[in-house]
C-alpha positions as CSV (number, residue, x, y, z in Angstrom):
1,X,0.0,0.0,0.0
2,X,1.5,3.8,-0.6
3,X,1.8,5.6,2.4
4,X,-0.6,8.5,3.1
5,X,0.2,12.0,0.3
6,X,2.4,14.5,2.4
7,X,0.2,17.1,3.5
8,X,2.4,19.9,1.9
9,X,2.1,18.3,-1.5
10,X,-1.6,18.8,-2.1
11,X,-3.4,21.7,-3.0
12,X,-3.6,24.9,-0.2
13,X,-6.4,24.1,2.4
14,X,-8.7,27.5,2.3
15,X,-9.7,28.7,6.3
16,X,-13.3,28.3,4.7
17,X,-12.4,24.9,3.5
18,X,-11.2,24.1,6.7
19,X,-14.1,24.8,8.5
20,X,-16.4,23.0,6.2
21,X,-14.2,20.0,6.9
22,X,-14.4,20.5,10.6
23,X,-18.6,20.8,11.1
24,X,-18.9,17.8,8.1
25,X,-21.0,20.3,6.2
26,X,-22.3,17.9,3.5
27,X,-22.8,15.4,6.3
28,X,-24.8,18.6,8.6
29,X,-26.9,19.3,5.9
30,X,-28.1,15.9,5.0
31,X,-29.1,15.9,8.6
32,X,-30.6,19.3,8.4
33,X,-32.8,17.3,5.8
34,X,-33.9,14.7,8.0
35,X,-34.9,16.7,10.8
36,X,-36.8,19.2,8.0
37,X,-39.0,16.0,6.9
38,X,-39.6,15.5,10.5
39,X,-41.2,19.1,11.2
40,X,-42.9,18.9,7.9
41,X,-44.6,15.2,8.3
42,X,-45.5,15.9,11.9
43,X,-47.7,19.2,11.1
44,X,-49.2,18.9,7.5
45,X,-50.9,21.8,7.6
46,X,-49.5,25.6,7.7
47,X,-45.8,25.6,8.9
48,X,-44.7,27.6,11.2
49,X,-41.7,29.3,9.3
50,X,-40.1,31.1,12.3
51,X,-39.7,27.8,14.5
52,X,-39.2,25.8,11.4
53,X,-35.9,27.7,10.7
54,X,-34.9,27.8,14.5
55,X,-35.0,24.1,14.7
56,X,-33.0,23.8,11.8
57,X,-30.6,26.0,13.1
58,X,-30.3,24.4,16.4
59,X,-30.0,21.3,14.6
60,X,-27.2,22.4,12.3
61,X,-25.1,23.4,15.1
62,X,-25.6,20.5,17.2
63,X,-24.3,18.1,14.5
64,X,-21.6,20.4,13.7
65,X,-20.7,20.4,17.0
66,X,-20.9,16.3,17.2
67,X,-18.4,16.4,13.9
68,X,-15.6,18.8,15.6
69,X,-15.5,16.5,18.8
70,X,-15.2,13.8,16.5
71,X,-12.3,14.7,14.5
72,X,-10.6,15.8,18.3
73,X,-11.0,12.5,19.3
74,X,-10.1,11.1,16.5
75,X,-7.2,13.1,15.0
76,X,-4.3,10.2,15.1
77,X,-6.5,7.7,13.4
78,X,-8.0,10.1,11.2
79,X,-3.4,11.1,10.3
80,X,-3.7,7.3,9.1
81,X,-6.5,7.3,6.8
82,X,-6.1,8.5,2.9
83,X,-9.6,9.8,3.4
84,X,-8.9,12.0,6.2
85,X,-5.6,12.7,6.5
86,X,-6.1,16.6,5.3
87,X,-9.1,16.9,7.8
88,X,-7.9,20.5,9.5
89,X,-7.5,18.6,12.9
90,X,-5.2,15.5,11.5
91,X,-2.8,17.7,9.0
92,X,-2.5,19.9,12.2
93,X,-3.9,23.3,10.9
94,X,-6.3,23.2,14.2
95,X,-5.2,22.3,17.4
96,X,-7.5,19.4,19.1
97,X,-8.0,22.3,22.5
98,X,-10.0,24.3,19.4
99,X,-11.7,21.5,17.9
100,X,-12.7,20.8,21.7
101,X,-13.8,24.3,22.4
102,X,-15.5,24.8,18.7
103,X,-17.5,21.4,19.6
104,X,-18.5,22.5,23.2
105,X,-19.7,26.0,21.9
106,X,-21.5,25.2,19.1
107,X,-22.9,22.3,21.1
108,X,-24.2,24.4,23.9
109,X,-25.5,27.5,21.2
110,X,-27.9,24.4,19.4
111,X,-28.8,22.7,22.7
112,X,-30.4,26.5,24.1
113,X,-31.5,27.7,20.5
114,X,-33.8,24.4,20.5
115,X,-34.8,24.9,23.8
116,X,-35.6,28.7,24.0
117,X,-37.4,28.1,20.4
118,X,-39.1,24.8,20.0
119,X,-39.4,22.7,23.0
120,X,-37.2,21.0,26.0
121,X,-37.5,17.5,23.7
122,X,-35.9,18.5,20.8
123,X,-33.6,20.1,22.9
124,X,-32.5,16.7,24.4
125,X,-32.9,14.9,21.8
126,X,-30.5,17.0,19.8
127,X,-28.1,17.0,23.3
128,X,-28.3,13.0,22.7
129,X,-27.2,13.2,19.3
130,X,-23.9,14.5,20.3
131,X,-23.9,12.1,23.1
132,X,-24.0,8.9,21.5
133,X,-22.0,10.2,18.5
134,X,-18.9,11.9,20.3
135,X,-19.2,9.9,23.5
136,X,-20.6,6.3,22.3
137,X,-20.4,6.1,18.4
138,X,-16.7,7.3,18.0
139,X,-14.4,5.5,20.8
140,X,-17.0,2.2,19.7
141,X,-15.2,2.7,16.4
142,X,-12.4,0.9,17.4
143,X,-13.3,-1.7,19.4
144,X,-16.7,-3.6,18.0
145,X,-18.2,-3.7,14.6
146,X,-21.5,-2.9,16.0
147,X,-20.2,0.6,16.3
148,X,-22.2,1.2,12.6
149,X,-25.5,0.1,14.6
150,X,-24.7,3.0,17.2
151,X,-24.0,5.4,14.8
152,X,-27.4,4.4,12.9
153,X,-29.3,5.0,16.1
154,X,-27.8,8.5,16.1
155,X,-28.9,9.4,12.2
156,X,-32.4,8.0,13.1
157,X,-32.7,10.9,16.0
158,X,-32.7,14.1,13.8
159,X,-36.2,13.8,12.1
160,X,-37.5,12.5,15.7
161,X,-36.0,16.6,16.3
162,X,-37.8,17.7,13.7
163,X,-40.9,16.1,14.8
164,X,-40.8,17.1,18.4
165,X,-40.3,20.8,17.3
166,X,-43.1,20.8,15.5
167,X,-45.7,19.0,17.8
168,X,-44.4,19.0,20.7
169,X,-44.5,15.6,21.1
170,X,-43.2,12.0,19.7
171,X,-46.5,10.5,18.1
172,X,-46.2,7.0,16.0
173,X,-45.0,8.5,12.7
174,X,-42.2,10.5,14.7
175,X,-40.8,6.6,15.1
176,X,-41.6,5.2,11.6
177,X,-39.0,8.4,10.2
178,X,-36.4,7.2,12.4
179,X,-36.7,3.3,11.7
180,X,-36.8,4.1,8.0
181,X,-33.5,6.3,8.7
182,X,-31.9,3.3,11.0
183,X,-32.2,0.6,8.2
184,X,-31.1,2.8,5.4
185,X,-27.9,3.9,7.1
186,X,-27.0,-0.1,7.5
187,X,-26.9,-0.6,3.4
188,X,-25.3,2.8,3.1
189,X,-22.5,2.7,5.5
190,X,-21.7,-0.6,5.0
191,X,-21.2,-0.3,1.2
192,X,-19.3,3.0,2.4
193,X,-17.3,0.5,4.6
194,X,-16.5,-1.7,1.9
195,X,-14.9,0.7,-0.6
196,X,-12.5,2.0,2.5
197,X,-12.3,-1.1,4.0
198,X,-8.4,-1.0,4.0
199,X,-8.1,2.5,4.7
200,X,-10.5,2.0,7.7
201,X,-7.9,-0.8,8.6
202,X,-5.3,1.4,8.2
203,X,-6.6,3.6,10.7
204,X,-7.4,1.0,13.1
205,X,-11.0,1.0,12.8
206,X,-13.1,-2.0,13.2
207,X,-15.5,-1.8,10.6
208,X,-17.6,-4.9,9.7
209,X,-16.2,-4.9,5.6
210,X,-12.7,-4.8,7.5
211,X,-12.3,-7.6,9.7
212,X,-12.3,-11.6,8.9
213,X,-15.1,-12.4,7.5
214,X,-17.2,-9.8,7.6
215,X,-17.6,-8.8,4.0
216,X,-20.3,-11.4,3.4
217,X,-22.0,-10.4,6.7
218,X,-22.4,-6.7,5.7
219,X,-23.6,-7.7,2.7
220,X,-26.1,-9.7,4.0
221,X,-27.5,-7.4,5.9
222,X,-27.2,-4.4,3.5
223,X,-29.8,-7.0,1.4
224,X,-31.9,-7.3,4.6
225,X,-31.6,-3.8,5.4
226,X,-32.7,-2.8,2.1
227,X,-35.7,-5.3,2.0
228,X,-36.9,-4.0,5.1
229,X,-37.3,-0.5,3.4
230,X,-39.8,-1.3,1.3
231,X,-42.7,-2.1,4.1
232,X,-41.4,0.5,6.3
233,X,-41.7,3.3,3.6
234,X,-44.8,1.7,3.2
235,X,-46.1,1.9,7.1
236,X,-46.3,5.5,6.4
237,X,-48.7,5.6,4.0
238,X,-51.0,2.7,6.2
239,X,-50.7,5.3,9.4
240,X,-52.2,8.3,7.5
241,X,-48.7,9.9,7.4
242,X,-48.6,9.9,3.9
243,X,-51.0,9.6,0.4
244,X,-50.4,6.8,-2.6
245,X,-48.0,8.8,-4.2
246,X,-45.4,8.4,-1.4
247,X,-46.2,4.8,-0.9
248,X,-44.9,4.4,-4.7
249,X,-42.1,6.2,-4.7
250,X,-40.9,4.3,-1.4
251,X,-41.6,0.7,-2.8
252,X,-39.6,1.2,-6.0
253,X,-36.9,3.2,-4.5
254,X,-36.8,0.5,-2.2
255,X,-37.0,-2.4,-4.4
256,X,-34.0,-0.5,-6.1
257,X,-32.0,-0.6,-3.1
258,X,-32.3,-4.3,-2.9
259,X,-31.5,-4.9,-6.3
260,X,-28.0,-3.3,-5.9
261,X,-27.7,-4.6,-2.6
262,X,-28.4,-8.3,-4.4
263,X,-25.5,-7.9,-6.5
264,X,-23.2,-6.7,-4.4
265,X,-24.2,-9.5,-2.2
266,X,-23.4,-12.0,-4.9
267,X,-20.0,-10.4,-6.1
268,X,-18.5,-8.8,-3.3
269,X,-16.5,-6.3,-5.3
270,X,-15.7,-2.8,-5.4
271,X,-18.3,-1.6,-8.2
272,X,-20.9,-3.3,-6.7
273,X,-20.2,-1.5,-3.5
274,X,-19.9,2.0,-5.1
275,X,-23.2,1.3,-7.0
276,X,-25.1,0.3,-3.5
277,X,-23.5,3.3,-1.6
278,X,-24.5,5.5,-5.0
279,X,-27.8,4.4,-4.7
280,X,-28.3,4.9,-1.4
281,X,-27.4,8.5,-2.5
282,X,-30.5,8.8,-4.2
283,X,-32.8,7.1,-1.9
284,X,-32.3,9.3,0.9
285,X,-33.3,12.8,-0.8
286,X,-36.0,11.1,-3.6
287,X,-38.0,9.3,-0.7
288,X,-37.7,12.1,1.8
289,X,-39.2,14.6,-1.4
290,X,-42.0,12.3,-1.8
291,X,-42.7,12.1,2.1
292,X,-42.5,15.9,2.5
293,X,-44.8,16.8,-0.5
294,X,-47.3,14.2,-0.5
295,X,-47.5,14.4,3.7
296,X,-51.4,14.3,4.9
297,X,-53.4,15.1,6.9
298,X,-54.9,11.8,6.3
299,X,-56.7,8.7,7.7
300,X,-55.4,5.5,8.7
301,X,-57.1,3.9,5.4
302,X,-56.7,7.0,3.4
303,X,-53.7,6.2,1.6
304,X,-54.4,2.6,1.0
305,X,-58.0,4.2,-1.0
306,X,-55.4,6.7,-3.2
307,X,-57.1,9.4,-1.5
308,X,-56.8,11.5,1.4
309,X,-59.7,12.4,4.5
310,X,-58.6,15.4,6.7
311,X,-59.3,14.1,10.1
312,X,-62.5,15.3,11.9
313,X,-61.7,17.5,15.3
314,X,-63.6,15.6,18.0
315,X,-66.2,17.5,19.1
């Protein structure tokens, strides 16, 4: 294997840059999508704009702050790794004191902006997503494989903030969100795990693709994993969370999960990997869209009619 580039042999790092790689913007904002589902779903009707964007802020900064502790904790195996060796933490153009402090701040500024503008349970359960992630999730990393079960719970949590927010509460379909979430992060990361597997390795991370034997098992249960998402997207159209449209949309982008996951699953090789982790891509965002824009209010059987019935008040 070639050793890891020499850090001052690539391409100036911008400060900008640097931050970006520090808070995991692409990562932030994909849970700043989740958690926007989640407020959306949970009240169909008008949205309330001001605590919709307060909650997303809160959010943001909360799994920022979750990514900087990370990288702290993280920075000599992160020096090992290809994929992370220029993170601004591991090539040593932020001390691990300031990713410390960054994370702590930014943690404490989402934690009070949720609770001062949603609710106490978004609030905690945005304080438990950098919980489990820095204090669980990371230092699990290298010492079991279940460590990508942890770090599903955590990416189920952030529509479950979302919901909360917005009703103040965590009804049924606050729980369907985040098992849909759970089982999709299992086919995603794992294919994600299989393309680094040796760089993961390198860095002395016990990932499932990485160890003895464990190829076949994360592929196994990327096809289970991606099985199971067909009748869970579906639960929310049974529920009244969702119309026919969504129902659709989750079945075949689900039955297209499991088609990739097949294949890899029966070749166990690095393009069937990237096309699974590809597609997992476009899962996320196309079944979220369909969730968000054909969201009730319905009834329990409304969806399974192809129609929709706006619930009656009791009176």
């Amino acid at each position: 294997m070639n050793a890891p580039a020499d850090i001052s042999t690539q391409r100036p790092t911008r400060r900008t840059d640097d931050w970006t790689a520090l808070v995991k913007a692409r990562l932030s904002l994909m849970v700043l999508a989740t958690t926007l589902v989640g407020f959306l779903v949970a009240v169909p009707g008008s949205v309330d704009w001001p605590r919709l964007l307060w909650t997303l802020g809160g959010t943001f900064l909360s799994a920022a702050a979750a990514a900087a502790l990370n990288q702290a904790i993280e920075v000599r195996h992160d020096a090992r790794m290809h994929r992370t060796a220029n993170r601004p933490v591991a090539a040593g153009r932020m001390s691990v004191t300031w990713a410390v402090v960054v994370g702590f701040a930014l943690g404490y500024a989402g934690c009070f902006m949720l609770a001062m503008r949603a609710n106490l349970l978004a609030c905690g359960l945005s304080a438990l997503t950098i919980v489990l992630y820095a204090g669980v999730y990371t230092p699990l990393k290298r010492v079991s494989t279940l460590n990508t079960v942890v770090g599903a719970v955590v990416g189920a949590i952030p529509p479950m903030i979302g919901w909360a927010a917005a009703s103040d509460g965590l009804q049924r379909g606050a729980w369907v969100l985040a098992v849909l979430l759970f089982t999709w992060q299992l086919p995603h990361f794992f294919a994600l795990a299989w393309l680094h597997r040796e760089d993961y390795a390198r860095g002395g991370f016990r990932m499932l693709p990485s160890v003895p034997g464990g190829e076949s098992i994360a592929a196994q249960t990327s096809v289970l994993g991606s099985m199971l998402l067909v009748p869970i997207g579906l639960m929310a159209t049974l529920l009244g969370l969702a119309g026919l449209a969504s129902a659709v949309v989750c079945a075949a982008a689900g039955l297209a999960m499991t088609w990739f996951a097949v294949a890899h699953l029966r070749r166990l090789d690095r393009p069937t990997a990237r096309n699974l982790f590809l597609t997992s891509l476009v899962y996320l965002p196309v079944v979220l869209l369909a969730l968000a824009l054909d969201r009730g209010p319905t009834s329990g059987m409304a969806g399974v009619r192809g129609g929709r019935t706006v619930l009656q008040e009791a009176r």
